[in-house]
GULUMDREN-5218 format. One line per field, with one value per residue: x, y, z of N, C-alpha, C, O in turn; residue number from 1. Coordinates in steps of 0.001 Angstrom, whole numbers, plus 500000, padded with zeros to 6 digits. Atoms other than C-alpha are relative to their C-alpha. Layout:
N
nx X ...
ny Y ...
nz Z ...
cax X ...
cay Y ...
caz Z ...
cx X ...
cy Y ...
cz Z ...
ox X ...
oy Y ...
oz Z ...
donu NUM ...
! end
This chain:
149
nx 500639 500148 501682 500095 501227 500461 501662 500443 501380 501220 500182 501288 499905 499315 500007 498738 499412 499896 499257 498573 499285 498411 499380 498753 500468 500106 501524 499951 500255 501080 501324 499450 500778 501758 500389 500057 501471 500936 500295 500306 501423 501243 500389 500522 499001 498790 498426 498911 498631 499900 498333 499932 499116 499544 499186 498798 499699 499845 500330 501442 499615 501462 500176 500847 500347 500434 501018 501600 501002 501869 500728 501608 501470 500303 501293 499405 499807 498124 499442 498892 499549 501208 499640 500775 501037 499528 499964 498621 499445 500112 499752 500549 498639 500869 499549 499751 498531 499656 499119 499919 498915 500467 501027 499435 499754 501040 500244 499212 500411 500822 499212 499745 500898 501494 499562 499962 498939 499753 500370 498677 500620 501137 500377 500634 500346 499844 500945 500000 501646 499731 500823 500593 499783 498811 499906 499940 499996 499315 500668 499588 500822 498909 501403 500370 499240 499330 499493 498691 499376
ny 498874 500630 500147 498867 499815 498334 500809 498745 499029 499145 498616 499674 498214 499465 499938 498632 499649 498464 499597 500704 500312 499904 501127 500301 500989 501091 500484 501126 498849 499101 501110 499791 498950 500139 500837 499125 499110 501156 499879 498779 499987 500062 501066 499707 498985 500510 499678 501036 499474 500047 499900 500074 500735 500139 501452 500040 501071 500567 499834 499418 498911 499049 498495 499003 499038 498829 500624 498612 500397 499613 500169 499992 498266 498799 500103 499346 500528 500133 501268 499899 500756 501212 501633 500060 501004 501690 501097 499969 501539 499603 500503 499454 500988 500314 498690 498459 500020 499343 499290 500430 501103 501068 500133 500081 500939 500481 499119 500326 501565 499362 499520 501052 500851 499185 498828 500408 500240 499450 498470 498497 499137 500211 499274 500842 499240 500842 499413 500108 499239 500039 500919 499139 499079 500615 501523 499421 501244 500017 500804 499827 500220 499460 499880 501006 499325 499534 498672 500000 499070
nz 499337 498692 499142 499306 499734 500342 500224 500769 499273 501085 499232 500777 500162 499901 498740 500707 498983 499724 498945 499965 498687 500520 499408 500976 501201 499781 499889 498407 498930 500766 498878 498682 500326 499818 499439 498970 500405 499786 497974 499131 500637 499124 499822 502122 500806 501265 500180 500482 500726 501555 500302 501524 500004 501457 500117 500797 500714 498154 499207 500475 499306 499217 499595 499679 500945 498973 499586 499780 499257 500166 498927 500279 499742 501071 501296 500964 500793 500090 500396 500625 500616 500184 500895 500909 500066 501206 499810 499173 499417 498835 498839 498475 499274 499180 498958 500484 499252 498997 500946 501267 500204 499541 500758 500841 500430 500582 501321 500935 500167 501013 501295 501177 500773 501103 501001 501712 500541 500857 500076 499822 498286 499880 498783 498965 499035 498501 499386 498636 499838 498640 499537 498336 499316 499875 501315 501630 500548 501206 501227 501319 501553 501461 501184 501111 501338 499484 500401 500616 500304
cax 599618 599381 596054 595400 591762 590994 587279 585490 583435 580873 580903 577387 578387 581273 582533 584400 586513 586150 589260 593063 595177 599182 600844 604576 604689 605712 602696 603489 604226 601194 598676 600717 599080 595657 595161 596194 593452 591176 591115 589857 586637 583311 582010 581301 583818 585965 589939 591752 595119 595243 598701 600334 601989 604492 605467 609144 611124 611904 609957 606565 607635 604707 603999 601516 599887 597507 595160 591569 588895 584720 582743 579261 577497 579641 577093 579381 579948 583974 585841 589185 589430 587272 587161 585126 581871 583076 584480 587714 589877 589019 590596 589295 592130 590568 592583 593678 597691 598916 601468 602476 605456 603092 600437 603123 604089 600170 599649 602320 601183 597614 599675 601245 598502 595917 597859 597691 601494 601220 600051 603213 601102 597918 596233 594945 593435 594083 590740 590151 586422 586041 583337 583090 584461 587822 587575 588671 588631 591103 590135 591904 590699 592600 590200 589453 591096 593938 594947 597970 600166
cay 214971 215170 214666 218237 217701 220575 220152 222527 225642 227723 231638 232867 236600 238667 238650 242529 243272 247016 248127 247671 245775 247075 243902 242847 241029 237942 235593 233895 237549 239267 235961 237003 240623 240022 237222 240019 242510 239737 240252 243576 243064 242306 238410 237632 239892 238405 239034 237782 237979 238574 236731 235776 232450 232009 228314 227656 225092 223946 225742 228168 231937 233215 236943 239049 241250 243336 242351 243875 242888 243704 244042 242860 246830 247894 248616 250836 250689 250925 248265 247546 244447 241185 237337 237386 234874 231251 228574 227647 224701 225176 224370 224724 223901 222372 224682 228309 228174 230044 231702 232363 230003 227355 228515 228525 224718 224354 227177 225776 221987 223744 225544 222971 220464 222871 225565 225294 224641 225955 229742 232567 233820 232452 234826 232828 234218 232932 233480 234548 234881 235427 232546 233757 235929 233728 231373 232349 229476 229604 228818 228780 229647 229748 229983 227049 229271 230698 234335 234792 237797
caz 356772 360379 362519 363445 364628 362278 361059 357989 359142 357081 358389 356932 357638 358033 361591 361843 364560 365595 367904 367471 369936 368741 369062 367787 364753 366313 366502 370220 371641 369780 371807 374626 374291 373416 375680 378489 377084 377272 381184 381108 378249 379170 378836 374644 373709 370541 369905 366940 365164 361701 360683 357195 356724 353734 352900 351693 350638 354647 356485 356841 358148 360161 361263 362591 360504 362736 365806 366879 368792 369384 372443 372440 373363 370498 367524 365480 361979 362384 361067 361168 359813 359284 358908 355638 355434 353581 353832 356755 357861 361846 364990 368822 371316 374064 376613 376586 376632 379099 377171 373334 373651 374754 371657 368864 368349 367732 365553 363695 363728 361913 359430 358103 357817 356199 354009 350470 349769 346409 347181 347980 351699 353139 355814 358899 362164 365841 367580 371468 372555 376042 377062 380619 383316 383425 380497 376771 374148 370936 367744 364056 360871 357619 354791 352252 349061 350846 349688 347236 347310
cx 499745 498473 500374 498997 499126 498672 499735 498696 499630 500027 498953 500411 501502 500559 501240 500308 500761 501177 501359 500638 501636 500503 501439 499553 500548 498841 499767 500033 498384 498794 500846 499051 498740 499365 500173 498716 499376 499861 498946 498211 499412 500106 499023 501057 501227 501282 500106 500990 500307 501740 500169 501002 500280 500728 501326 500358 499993 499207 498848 500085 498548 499629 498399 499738 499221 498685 499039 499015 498450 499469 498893 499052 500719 499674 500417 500219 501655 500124 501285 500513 498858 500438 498939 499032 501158 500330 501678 500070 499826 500432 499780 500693 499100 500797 500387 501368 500197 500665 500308 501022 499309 498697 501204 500156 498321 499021 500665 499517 498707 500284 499925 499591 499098 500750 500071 501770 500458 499837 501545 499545 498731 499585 499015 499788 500011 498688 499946 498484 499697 498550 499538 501254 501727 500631 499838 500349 500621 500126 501359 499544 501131 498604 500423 501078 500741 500370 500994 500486 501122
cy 499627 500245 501312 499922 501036 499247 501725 501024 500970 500894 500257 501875 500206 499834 501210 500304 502348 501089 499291 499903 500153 499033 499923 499000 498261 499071 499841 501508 500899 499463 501106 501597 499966 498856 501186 500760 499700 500401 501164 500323 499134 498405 500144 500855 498341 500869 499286 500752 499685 499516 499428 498776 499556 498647 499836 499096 498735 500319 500928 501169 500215 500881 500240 501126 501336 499053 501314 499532 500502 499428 499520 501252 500269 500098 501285 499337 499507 498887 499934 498636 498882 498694 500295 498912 498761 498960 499724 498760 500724 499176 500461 499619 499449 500292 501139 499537 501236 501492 500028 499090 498531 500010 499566 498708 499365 500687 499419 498214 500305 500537 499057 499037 499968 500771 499014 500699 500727 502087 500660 499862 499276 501020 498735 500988 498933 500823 500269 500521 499398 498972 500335 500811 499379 498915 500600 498515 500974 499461 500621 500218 500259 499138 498909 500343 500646 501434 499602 501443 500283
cz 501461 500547 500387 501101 499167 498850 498712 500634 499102 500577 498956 499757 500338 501206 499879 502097 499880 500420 499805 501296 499385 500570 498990 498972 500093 500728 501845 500942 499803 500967 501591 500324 499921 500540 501291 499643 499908 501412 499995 499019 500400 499165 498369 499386 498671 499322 498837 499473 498612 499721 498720 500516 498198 499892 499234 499797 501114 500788 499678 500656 500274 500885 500129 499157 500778 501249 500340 500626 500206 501340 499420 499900 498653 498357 499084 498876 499675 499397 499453 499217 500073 499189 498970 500248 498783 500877 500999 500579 501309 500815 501058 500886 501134 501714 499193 500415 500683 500153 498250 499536 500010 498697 498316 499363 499595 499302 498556 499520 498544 499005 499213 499228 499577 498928 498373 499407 498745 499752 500722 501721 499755 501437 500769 501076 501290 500992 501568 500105 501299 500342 501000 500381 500030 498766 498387 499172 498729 499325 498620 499154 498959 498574 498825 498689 500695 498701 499568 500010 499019
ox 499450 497659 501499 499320 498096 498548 500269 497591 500496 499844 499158 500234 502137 499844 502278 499646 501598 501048 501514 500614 502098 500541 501513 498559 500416 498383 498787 499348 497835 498029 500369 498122 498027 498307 499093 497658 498606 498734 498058 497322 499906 500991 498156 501170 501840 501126 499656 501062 500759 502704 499136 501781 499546 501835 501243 499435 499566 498983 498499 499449 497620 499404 497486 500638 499696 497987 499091 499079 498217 499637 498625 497987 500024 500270 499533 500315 502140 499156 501643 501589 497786 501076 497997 499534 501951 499870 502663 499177 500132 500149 500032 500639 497947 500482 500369 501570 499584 500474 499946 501077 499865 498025 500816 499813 498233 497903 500210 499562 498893 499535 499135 499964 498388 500329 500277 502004 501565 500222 502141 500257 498292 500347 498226 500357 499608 498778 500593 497982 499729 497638 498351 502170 502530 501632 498842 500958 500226 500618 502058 498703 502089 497878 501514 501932 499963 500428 501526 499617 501591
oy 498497 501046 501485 500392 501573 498184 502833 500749 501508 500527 499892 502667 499201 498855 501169 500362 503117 502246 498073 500704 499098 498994 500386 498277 497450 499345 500126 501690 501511 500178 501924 501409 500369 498521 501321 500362 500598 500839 501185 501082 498197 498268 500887 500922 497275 501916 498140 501980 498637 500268 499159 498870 499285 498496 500216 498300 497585 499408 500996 501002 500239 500426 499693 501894 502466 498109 502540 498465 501260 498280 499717 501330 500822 499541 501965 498110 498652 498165 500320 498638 499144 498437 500867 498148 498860 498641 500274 498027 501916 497985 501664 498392 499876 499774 501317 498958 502250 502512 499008 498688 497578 498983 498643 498747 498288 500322 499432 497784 499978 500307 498715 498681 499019 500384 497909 501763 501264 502847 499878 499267 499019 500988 497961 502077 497770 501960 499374 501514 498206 499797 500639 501082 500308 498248 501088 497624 502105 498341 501628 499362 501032 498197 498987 499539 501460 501295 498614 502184 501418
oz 501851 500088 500855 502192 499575 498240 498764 501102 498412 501738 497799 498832 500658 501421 499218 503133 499408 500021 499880 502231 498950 501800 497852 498920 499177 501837 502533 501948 500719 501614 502377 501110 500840 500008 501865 500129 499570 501647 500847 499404 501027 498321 497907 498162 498736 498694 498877 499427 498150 499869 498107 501465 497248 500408 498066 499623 501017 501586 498499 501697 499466 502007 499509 498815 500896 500878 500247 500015 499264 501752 498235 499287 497800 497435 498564 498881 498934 499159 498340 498619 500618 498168 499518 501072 497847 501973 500506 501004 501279 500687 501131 500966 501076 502785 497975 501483 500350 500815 497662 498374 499465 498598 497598 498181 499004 498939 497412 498368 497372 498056 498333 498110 499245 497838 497872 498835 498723 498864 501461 502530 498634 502403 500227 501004 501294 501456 502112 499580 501606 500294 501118 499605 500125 498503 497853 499766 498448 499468 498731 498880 499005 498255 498261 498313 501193 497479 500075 499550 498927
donu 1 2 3 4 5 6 7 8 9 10 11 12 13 14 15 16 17 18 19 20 21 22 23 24 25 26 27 28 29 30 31 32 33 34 35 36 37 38 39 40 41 42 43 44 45 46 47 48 49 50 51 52 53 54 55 56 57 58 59 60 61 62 63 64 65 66 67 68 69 70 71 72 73 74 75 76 77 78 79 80 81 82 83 84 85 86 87 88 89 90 91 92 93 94 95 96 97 98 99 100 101 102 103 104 105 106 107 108 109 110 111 112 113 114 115 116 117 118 119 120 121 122 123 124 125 126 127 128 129 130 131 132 133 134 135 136 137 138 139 140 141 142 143 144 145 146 147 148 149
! end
């Protein structure tokens, strides 16, 4: 298994992302997308990308499923989607890549040395949460019991 850095994290509540960002279903263009729409929300705001990775015999296909995002003012009940409360293998990059060509080979590094091998699909989420006025930090989660389809 390779050193990811990837550490366990406890979510106590739900965290629901309000607002869809239409992104392609390739993961690296999809960042590419809601790292732009990141520019234009307010300071606290949180992005992520709901994507599905399926492990095979060689390799680990991984798509975009849908992304969405949440201001801080907004106190609606909407909800288009949500990391659930539990338990997640987590990673925090310690830059923002630039681009999704430059996020992909370490989306993929996390894949491979958290997923539970034996499940069909595991859903994972690529986080963006705008820190300040210029500065977004990107995080991983893929949940402890990975989803089976």
């Amino acid at each position: 298994m390779n050193d990811t850095g990837a550490m366990i994290l406890h979510l106590y509540a739900d965290v629901p992302y309000r607002n869809e960002i239409v992104v392609p279903a390739d993961y690296g263009t999809a960042y590419d997308y809601v790292l732009k729409a990141m520019d234009a929300l307010e300071t606290a705001s949180d992005a992520s990308i709901l994507c599905e990775a399926r492990p095979g015999a060689e390799c680990i296909e991984i798509k975009t499923l849908t992304a969405g995002y949440t201001v801080p003012s907004d106190i609606s009940d909407k909800e288009l989607f949500s990391m659930p409360k539990g338990s997640y293998h987590f990673k925090q990059l310690p830059f923002t890549p630039p681009k999704g060509s430059d996020l992909k080979p370490l989306v993929f590094s996390f894949i491979a040395s958290t997923i539970d091998w034996s499940c069909k699909a595991s859903h994972f989420i690529i986080r963006l949460f705008k820190e300040r006025t210029l500065e977004v930090v990107v995080q991983f989660f893929l949940p402890l019991k990975s989803k089976e389809e």
